[in-house]
Each structure stands twice: as structure tokens, then as C-alpha cells.
C-alpha positions in Angstrom: 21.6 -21.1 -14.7 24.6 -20.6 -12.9 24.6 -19.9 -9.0 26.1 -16.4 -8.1 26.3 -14.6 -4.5 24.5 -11.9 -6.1 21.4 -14.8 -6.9 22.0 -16.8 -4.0 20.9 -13.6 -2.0 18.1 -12.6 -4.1 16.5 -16.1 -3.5 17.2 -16.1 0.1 15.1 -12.8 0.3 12.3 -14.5 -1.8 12.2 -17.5 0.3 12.2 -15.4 3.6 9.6 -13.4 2.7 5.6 -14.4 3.4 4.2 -11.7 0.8 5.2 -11.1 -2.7 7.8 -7.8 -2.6 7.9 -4.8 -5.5 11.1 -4.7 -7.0 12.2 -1.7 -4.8 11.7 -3.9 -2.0 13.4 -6.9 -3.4 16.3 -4.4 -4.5 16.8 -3.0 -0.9 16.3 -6.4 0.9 18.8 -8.3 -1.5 21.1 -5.4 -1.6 21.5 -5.5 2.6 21.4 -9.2 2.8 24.2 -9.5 0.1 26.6 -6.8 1.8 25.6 -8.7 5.2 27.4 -11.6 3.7 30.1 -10.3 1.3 31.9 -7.9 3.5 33.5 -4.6 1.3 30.9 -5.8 -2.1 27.2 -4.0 -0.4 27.1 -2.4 -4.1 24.4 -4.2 -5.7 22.2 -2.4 -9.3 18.8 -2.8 -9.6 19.4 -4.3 -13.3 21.6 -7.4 -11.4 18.1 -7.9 -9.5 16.6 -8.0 -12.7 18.8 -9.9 -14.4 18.6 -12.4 -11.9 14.8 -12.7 -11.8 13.9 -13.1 -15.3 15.5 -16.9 -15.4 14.0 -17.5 -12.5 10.6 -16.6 -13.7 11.6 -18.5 -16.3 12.1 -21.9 -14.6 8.9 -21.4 -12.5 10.9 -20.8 -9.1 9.3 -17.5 -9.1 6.4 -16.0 -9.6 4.6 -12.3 -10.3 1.5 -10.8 -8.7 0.2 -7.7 -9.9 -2.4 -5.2 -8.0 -4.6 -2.4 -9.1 -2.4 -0.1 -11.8 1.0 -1.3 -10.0 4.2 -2.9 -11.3 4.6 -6.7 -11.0 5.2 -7.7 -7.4 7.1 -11.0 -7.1 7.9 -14.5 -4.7 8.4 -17.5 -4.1 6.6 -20.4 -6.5 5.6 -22.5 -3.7 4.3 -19.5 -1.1 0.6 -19.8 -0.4 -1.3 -16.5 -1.1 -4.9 -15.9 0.2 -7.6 -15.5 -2.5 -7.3 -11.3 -1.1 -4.2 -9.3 -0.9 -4.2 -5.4 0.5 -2.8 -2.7 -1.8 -0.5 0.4 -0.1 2.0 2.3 -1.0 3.2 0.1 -4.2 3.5 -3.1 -2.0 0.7 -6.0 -1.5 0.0 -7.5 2.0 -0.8 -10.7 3.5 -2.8 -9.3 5.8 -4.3 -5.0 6.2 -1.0 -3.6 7.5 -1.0 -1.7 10.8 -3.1 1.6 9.9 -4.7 0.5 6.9 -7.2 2.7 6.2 -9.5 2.5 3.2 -7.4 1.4 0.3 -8.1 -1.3 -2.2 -8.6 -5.0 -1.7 -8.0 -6.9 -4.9 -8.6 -10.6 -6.2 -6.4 -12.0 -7.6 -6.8 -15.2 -9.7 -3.7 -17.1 -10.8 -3.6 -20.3 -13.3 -2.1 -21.8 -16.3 -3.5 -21.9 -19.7 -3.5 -25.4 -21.0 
């Protein structure tokens, strides 16, 4: 897999982040960090983000965490997520965000199949 700006800057998001991120979120984060460092190219699709993420879930770099009825949520292979994630607004937390109130706490079980 070749190394490309538009990569480079998805996995720098990925490895900044301490929760997995929906795709809208790795879209807007990528997009802004990429324009932050290619002056005059901010224009970034959501199928480049894509594109990008499917060899590196692939190659094991990444990962995907679903919730409760939402899209795939993705990050880093190596980052440590607790045995409970919070559910809001089509993004999982770490930790209840500020205002959490009610919601859905999911488990969320991850392995190989040998």
C-alpha cells in the first residue's frame, strides 16, 4: 500500500484519537487535518476516506466497532477499549459524554476466530 497525504492524514487522525470515530467523524477530522497541512488542497471525498480504510482494515492497522443499530465506528489496532462504550448521536464514547442522559450502554466483545 502506497503512502499518500490523503492516508497519511487519515492515520494521523486515527492515531490521535482515544475512541473509535463514525466515518462522518473520521471524514470531517481528516478532511481539516489534511487542508491544515496541504495549503490550497482542503477538498477531500468521503469515498478517498473510504478508499483509504478498507486496506487498512485489511492489514489489521485498523479496526471496526459497531454499537446498537449503527454503522461501523472505526480506530486504531492497538487502542485499548473498555469492556463498555456509551452510544449518542451515531458516535461511541470512552467515557458518558458531558450530559449523557439515559442512552444505551453496549458490550462489546472483540476476538478472532481460529
Amino acid at each position: 500500500m502506497r503512502d499518500t497525504k490523503q492516508r497519511d492524514a487519515l492515520r494521523s487522525v486515527l492515531e490521535a484519537s482515544n475512541r473509535p470515530l463514525s466515518i462522518k467523524e473520521l471524514y470531517q477530522k481528516t478532511q481539516k487535518r489534511f487542508a491544515s497541512s496541504n495549503p490550497g488542497k482542503s477538498d477531500m471525498s468521503l469515498a478517498t476516506i473510504y478508499r483509504n480504510l478498507t486496506p487498512m482494515l485489511k492489514e489489521g492497522s485498523v479496526r471496526s466497532v459497531s454499537g446498537i443499530g449503527m454503522p461501523p465506528c472505526y480506530c486504531r489496532q492497538g487502542l485499548h477499549l473498555p469492556e463498555i462504550l456509551y452510544q449518542a448521536d451515531g458516535s461511541l464514547f470512552v467515557e458518558a459524554p458531558k450530559g449523557f442522559v439515559g442512552g444505551v450502554s453496549i458490550t462489546i466483545i472483540t476476538g478472532d476466530i481460529g
